[in-house]
VEXDREN-2710 file (C-alpha; in Angstrom, 1 decimal):
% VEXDREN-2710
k/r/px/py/pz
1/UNK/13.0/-5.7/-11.2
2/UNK/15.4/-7.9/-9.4
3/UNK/18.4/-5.7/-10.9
4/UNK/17.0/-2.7/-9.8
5/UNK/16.4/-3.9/-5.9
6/UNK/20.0/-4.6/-6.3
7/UNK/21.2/-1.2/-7.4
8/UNK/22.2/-3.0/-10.8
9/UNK/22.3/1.1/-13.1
10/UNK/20.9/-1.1/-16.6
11/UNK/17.4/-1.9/-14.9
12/UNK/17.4/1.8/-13.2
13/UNK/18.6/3.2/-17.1
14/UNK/15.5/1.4/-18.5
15/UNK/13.1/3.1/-15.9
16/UNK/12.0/6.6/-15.3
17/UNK/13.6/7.5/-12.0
18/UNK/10.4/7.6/-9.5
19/UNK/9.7/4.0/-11.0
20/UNK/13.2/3.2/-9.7
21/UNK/12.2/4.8/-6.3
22/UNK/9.3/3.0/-6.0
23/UNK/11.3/0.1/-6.7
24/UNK/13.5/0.6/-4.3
25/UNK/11.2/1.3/-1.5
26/UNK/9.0/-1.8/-2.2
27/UNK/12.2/-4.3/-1.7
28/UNK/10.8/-4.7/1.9
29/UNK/7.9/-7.0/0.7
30/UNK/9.8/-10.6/0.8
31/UNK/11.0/-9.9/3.8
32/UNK/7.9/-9.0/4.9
33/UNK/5.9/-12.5/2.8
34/UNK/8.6/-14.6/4.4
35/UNK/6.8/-14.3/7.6
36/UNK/3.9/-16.2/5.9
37/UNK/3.7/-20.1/6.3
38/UNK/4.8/-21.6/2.8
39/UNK/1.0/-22.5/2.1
40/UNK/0.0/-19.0/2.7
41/UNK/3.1/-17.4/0.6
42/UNK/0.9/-18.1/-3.1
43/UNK/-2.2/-16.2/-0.9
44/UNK/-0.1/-13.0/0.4
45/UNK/1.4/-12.6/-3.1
46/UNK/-1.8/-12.6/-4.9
47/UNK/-3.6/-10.1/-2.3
48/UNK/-1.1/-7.5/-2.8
49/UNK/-1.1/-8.6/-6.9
50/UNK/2.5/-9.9/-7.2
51/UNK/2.7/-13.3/-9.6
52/UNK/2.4/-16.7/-7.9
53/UNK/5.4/-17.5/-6.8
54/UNK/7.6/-20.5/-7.3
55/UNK/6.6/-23.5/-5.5
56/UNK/8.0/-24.3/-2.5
57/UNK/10.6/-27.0/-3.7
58/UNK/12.2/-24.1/-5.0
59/UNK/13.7/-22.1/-2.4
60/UNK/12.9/-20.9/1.3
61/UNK/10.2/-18.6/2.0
62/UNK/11.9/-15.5/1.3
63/UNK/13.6/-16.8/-2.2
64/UNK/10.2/-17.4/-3.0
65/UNK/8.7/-14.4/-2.4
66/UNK/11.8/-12.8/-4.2
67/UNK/11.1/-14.7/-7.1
68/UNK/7.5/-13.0/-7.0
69/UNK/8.9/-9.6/-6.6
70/UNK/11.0/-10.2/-9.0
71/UNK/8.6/-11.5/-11.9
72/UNK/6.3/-8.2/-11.3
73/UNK/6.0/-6.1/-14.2
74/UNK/6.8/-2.1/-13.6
75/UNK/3.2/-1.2/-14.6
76/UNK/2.0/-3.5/-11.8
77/UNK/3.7/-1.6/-8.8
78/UNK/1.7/1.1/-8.1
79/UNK/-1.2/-1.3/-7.3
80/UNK/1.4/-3.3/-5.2
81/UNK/2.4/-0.4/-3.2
82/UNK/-0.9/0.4/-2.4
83/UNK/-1.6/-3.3/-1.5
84/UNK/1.2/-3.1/0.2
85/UNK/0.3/0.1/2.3
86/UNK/-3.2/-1.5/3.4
87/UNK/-2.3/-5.3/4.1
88/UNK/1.6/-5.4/5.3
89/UNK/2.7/-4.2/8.4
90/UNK/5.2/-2.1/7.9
91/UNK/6.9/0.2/10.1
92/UNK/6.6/3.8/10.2
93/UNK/9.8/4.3/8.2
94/UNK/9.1/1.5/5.2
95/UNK/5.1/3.0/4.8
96/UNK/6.4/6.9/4.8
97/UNK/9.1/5.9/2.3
98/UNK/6.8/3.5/-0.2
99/UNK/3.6/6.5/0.3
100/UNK/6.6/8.9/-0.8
101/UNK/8.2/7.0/-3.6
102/UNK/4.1/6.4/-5.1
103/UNK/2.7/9.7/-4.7
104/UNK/6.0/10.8/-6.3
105/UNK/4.7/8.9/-9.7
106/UNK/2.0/11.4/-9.9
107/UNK/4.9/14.2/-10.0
108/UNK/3.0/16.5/-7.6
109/UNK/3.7/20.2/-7.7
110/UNK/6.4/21.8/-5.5
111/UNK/6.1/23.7/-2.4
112/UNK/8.7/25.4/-1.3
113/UNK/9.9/25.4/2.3
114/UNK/9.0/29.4/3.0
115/UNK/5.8/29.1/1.8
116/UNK/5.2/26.4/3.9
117/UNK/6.4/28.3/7.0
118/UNK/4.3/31.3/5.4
119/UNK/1.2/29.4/5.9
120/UNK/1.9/28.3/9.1
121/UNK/2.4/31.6/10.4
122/UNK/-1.0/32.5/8.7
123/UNK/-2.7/29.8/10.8
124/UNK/-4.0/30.0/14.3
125/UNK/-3.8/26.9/16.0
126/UNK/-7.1/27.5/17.2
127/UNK/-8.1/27.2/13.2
128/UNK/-6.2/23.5/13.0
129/UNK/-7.5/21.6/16.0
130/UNK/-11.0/21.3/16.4
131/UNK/-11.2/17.9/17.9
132/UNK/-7.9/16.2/19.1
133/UNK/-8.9/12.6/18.2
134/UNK/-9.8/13.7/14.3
135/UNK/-6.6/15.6/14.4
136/UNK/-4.7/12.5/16.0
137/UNK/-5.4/10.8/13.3
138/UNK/-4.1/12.8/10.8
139/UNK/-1.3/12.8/12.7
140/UNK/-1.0/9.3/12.7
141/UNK/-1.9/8.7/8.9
142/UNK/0.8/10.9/7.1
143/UNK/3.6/11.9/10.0
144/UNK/3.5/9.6/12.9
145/UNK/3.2/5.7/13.8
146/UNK/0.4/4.5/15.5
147/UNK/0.1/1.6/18.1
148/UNK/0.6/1.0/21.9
149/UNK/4.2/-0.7/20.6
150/UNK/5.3/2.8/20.8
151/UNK/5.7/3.3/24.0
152/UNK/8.8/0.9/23.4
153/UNK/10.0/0.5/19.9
154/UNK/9.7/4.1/18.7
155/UNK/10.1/8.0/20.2
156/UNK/7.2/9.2/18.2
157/UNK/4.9/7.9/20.8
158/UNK/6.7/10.6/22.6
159/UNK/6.0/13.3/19.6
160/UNK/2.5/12.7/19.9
161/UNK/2.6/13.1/24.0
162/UNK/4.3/16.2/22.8
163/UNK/1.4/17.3/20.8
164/UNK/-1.3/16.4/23.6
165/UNK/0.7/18.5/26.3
166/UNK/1.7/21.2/23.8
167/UNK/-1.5/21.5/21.6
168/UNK/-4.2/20.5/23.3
169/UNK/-3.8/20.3/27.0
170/UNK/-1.6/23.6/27.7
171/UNK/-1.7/25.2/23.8
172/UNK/1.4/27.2/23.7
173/UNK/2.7/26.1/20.2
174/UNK/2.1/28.2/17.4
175/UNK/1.3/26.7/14.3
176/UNK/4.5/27.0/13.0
177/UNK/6.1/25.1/15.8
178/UNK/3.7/22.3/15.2
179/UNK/4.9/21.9/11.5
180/UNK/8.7/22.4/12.8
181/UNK/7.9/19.2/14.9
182/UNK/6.2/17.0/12.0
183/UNK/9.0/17.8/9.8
184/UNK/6.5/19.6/7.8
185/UNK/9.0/21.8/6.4
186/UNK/11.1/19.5/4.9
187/UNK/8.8/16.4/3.7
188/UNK/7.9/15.9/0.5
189/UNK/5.7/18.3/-2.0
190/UNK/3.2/15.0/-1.9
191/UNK/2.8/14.6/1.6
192/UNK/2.9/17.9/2.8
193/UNK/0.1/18.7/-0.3
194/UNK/-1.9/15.7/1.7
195/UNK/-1.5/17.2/5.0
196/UNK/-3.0/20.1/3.8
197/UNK/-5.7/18.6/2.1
198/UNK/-6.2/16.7/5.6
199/UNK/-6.2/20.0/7.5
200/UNK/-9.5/21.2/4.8
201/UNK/-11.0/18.0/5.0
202/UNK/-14.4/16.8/6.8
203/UNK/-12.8/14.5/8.8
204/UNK/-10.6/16.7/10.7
205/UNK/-13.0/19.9/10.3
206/UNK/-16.8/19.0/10.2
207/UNK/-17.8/22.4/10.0
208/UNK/-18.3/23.5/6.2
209/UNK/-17.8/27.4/7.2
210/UNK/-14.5/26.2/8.9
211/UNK/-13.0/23.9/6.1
212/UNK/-13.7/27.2/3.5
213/UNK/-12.0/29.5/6.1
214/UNK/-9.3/27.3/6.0
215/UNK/-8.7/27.2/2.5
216/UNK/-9.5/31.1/2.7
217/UNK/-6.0/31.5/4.2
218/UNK/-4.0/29.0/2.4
219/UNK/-4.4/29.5/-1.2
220/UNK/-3.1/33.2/-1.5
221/UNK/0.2/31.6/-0.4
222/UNK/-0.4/28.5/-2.6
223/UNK/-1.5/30.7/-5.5
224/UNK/2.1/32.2/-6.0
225/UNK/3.2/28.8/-7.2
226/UNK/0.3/28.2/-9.7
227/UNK/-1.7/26.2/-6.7
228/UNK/-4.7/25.8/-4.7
229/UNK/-6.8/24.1/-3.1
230/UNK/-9.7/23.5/-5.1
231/UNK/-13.2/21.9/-4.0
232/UNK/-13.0/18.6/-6.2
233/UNK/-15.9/16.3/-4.7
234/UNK/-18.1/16.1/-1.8
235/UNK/-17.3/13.8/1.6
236/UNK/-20.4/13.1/3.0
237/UNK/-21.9/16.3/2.1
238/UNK/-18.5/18.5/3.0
239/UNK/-16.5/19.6/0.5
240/UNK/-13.6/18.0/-0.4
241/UNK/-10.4/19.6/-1.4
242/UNK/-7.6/19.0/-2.9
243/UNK/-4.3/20.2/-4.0
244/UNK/-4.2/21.0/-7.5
245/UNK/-2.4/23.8/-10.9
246/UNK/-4.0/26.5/-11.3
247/UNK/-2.9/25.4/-14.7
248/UNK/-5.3/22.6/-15.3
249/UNK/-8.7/22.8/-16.1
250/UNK/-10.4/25.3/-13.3
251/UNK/-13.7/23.5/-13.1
252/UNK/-14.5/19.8/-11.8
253/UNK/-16.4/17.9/-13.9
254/UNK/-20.2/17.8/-13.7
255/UNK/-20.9/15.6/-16.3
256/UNK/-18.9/13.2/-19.1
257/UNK/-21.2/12.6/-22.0
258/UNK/-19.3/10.2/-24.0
259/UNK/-19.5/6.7/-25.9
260/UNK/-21.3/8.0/-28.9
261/UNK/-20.4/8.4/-32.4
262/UNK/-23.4/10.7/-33.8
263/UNK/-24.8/13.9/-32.4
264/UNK/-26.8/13.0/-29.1
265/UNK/-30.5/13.8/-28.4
266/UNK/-29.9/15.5/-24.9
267/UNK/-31.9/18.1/-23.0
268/UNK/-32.2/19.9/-19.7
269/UNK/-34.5/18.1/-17.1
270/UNK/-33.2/20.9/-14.5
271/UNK/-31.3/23.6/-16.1
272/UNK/-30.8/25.0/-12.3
273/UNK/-29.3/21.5/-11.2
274/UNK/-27.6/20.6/-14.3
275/UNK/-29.6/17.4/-15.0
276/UNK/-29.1/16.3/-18.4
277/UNK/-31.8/13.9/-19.8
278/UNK/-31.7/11.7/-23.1
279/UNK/-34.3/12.1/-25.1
280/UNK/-34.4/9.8/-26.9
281/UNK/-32.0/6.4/-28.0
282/UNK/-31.0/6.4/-24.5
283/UNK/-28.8/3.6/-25.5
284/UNK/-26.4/5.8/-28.3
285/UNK/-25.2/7.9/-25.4
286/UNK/-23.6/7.7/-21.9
287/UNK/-23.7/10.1/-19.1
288/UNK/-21.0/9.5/-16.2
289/UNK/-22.7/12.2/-13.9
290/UNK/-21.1/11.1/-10.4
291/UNK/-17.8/13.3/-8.6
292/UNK/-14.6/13.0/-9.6
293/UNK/-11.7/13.6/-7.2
294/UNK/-8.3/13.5/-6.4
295/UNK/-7.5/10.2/-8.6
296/UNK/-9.1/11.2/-11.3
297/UNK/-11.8/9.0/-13.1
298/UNK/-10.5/5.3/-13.0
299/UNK/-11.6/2.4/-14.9
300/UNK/-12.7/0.9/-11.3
301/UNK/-15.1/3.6/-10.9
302/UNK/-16.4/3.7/-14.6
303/UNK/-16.8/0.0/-13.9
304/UNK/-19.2/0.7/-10.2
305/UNK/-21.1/3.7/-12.3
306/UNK/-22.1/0.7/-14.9
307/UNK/-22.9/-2.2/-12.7
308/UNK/-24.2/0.1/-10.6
309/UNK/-26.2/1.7/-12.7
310/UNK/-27.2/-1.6/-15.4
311/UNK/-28.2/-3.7/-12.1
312/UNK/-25.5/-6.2/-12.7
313/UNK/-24.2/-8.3/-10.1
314/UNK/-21.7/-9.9/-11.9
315/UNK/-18.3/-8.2/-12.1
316/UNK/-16.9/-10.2/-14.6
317/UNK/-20.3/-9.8/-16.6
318/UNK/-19.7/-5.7/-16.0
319/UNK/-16.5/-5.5/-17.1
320/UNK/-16.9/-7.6/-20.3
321/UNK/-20.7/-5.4/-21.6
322/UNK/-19.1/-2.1/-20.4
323/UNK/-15.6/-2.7/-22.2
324/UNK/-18.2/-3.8/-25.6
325/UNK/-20.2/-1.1/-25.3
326/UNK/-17.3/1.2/-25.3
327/UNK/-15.9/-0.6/-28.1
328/UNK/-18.9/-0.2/-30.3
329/UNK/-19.0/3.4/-29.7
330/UNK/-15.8/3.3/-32.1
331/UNK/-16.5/4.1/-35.4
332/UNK/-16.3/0.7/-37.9
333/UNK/-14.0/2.5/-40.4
334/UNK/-11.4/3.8/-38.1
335/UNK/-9.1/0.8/-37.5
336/UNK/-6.7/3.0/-35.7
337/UNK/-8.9/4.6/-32.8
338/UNK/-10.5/1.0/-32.4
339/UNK/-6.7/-0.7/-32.2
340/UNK/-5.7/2.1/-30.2
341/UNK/-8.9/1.3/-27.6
342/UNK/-8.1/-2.3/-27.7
343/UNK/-4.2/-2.4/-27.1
344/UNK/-4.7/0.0/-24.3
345/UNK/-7.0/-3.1/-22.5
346/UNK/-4.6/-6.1/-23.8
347/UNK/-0.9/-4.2/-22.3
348/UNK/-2.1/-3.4/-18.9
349/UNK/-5.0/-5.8/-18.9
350/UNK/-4.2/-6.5/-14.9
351/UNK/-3.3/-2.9/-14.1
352/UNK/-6.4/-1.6/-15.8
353/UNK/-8.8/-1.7/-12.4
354/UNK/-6.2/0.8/-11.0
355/UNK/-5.4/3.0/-14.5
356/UNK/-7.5/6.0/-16.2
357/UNK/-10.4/4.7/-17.6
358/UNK/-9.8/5.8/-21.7
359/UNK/-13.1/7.4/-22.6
360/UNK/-13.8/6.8/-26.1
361/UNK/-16.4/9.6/-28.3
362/UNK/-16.8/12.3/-25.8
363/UNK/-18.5/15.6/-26.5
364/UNK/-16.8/18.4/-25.1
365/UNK/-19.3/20.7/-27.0
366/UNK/-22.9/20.4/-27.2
367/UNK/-24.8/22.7/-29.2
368/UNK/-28.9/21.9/-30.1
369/UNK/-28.0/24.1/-33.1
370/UNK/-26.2/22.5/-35.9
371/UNK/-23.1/24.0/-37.1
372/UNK/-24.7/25.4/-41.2
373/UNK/-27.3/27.2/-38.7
374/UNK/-24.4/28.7/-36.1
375/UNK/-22.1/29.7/-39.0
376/UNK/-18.9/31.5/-38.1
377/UNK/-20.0/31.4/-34.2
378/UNK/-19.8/27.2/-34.5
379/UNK/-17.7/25.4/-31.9
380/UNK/-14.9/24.0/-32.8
381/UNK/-13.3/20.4/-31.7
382/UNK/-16.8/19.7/-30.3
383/UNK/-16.4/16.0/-30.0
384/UNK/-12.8/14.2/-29.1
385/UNK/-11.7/10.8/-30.1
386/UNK/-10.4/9.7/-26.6
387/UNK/-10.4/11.3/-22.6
388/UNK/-8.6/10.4/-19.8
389/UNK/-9.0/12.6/-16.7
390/UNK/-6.0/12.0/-14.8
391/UNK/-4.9/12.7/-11.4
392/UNK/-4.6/16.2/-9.5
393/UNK/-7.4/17.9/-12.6
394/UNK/-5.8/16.6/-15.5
395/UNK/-7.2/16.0/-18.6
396/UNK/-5.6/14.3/-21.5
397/UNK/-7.1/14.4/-24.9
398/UNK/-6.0/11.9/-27.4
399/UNK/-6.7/12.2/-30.9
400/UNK/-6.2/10.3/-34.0
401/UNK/-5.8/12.2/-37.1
402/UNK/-6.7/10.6/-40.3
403/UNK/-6.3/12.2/-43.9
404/UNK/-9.2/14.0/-43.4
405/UNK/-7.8/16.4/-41.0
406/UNK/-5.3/17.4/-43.2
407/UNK/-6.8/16.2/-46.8
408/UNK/-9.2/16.5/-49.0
409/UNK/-9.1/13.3/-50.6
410/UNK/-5.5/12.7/-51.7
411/UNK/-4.5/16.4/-51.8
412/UNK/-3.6/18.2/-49.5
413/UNK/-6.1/20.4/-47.5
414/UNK/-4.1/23.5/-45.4
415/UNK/-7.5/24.7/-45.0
416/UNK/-8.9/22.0/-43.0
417/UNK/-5.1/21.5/-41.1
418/UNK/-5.6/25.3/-40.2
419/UNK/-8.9/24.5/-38.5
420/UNK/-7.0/21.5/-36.8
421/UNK/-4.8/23.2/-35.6
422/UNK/-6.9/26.3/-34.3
423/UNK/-9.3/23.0/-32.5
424/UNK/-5.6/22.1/-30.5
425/UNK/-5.0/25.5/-29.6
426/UNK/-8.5/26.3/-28.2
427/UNK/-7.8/23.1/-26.4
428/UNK/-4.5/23.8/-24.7
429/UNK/-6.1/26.8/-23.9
430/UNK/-8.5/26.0/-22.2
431/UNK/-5.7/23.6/-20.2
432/UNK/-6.6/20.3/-22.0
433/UNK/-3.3/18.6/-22.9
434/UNK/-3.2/17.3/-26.0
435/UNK/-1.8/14.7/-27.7
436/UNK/-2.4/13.5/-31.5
437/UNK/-1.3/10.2/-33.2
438/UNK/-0.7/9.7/-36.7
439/UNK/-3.3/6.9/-37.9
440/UNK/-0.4/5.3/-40.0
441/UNK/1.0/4.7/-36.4
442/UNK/-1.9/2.6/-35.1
443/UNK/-3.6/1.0/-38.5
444/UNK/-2.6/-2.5/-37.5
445/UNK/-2.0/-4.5/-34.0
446/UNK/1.5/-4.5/-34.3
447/UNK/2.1/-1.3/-34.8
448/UNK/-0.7/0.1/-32.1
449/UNK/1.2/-2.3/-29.5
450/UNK/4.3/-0.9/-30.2
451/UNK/2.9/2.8/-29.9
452/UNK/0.6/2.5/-26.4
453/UNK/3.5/0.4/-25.0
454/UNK/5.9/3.7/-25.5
455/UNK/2.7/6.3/-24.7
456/UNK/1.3/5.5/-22.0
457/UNK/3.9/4.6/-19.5
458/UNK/5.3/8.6/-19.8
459/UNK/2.0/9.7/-19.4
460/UNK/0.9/8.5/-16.4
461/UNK/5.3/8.6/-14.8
462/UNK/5.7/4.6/-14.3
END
């Protein structure tokens, strides 16, 4: 990392180039650690999940916190920047350039300047600022620095006195205007994506009949780009909205049923609600039934749902039965999946919290009938070795192909690889992405290490 914060091109050539940005942008933390007294530097580094740093016969204060930085692994600094964003204190410039260089990992979708302008010139004022404090602080979050300091250190104390004279004491800026004075315009697809998200948001607009007006106007103008704002979990009981392809999966989902090898025993308790009930074995099966928004579903949030939900207190105790149970969902005979599962956990062990959670066994069909009584109307791919809902409505599906998807015992089965095949496409159609491993790949440790080590850092851009 070191040889990146000093511009050396052989650590940037061995990243992808937002990891490099993000890099970049974090090389204000020693600075910012070197403010600590050396017996709190170990402390600061740890909170914002840097390595302990050297001890402090080892250098100053800022060669020590250097030496932290510098020991963090790639996969580590998303989590730092967002550390970074909630305990430093930055400046205005250093938190809109680290926000930028993170959100950029998730490679948001672009939005070019005239529809930007388009959408401003859709919007009434009127329809943006319903109360000037909630607004403020959108404001504040994404364009502008907060703080009395302003008045002093930096003109956009002045910007916001611009908005309260302009906006909301004497309104005579058009909406347009307003995002010509943000820099709307020209800020990044992420952030301006945010801002709009903001502007649909509960905490801006507490008015449900407002927040779908709102999206009412913007997402014909999003929708040329293969965009919109789509209602991806609830705030409180307001929708909440977020930014997202039109070429990813159109609905959110409502329930994961996953974690289990052989054909659940599920019904309906409430077909009108969509409450699924086990029947019986409660224990072969698992039903993640809570929302899943913008972040996708994270191994942090699989982790609450089980404590949660098991009455465990212990979060070392939930982590440890829910990572078995998923485990043991795996079937015994497939090595691969299983070392697949487990090198997943090992690499990124620390980052994990932060990471998709990699659900194992999860039904994407479920049909009471078995597939001798549907016949030819069967569903196909009906249960998938591995899911990983992903930031902005993604939704990876891993699978690991055995001979048997391919073979019918040594010889070669086109058959059954036809009906592989037509499983993948029905898949991609319906905007899954897909992405299948040869078992040879993962049958032993060594060789799964080397596999998820490659995988996994494309997939999720760090």
């Amino acid at each position: 990392m070191a040889d990146a914060i000093n511009g050396n091109p052989a650590r940037h050539g061995s990243q992808t180039a937002a990891m490099a940005a993000l890099c970049q942008a974090l090389a204000v933390v020693p600075g910012h650690l070197a403010g600590r007294t050396h017996r709190e530097l170990a402390d600061a580094c740890e909170a914002i999940g840097l390595p302990t740093p050297p001890s402090q016969e080892q250098g100053n204060k800022f060669e020590r916190a250097s030496a932290s930085f510098d020991a963090a692994e790639d996969v580590s600094l998303p989590a730092v920047a967002a550390n970074t964003l909630t305990y430093l204190a930055l400046t205005f410039r250093e938190r809109n350039v680290i926000q930028d260089a993170l959100w950029a990992l998730t490679t948001p979708a672009p939005i070019p300047s005239r529809t930007r302008r388009e959408i401003a010139r859709a919007l009434d004022i009127d329809e943006l600022v319903h109360s000037p404090d909630r607004f403020t602080k959108l404001l504040e979050d994404l364009w502008v620095e907060r703080g009395p300091w302003n008045d002093f250190l930096d003109t956009s104390h002045g910007l916001i006195a611009e908005f309260r004279q302009h906006v909301y004491r004497n309104p005579d800026w058009s909406t347009e205007e307003l995002f010509e004075q943000l820099g709307a315009y020209e800020a990044t697809d992420a952030r301006f994506g945010r801002f709009l998200e903001g502007l649909a948001s509960a905490r801006v607009v507490p008015d449900v009949d407002k927040q779908r007006a709102f999206v009412t106007t913007v997402n014909p103008h999003l929708s040329q780009h293969g965009l919109e704002l789509r209602e991806t979990g609830d705030d409180g009981g307001y929708p909440e909205f977020t930014v997202v392809s039109t070429r990813t999966h159109h609905g959110r989902p409502k329930n994961l049923i996953f974690a289990s090898s052989t054909k659940p025993d599920l019904r309906f308790s409430d077909a009108i609600d969509n409450n699924i009930e086990i029947a019986s074995n409660a224990d072969s099966v698992l039903i993640y039934d809570r929302p899943i928004g913008r972040d996708g579903l994270r191994w942090r949030d699989l982790q609450t749902w089980w404590q949660t939900s098991r009455n465990i207190d212990d979060n070392a105790e939930a982590k440890h039965t829910l990572y078995k149970r998923l485990l043991d969902s795996l079937p015994a005979n497939s090595p691969p999946q299983r070392n697949l599962f487990h090198q997943y956990h090992t690499l990124f062990g620390t980052q994990i919290p932060d990471l998709p959670a990699l659900l194992p066994e999860v039904w994407l069909h479920w049909d009471p009938k078995t597939v001798q009584a549907r016949g030819r109307d069967a569903l196909l791919s009906f249960r998938m070795d591995f899911l990983l809902l992903l930031p902005h409505g993604r939704r990876a599906v891993l699978e690991v192909d055995g001979k048997h998807h391919y073979a019918t015992g040594d010889l070669a089965d086109t058959a059954k690889y036809a009906k592989t095949m037509r499983a993948d496409r029905e898949l991609r159609l319906s905007n899954y992405e897909v992405f299948r491993f040869g078992a040879h790949e993962l049958l032993t440790e060594d060789r799964a290490r080397t596999t998820v080590q490659e995988f996994f850092p494309n997939l999720f851009q760090f």
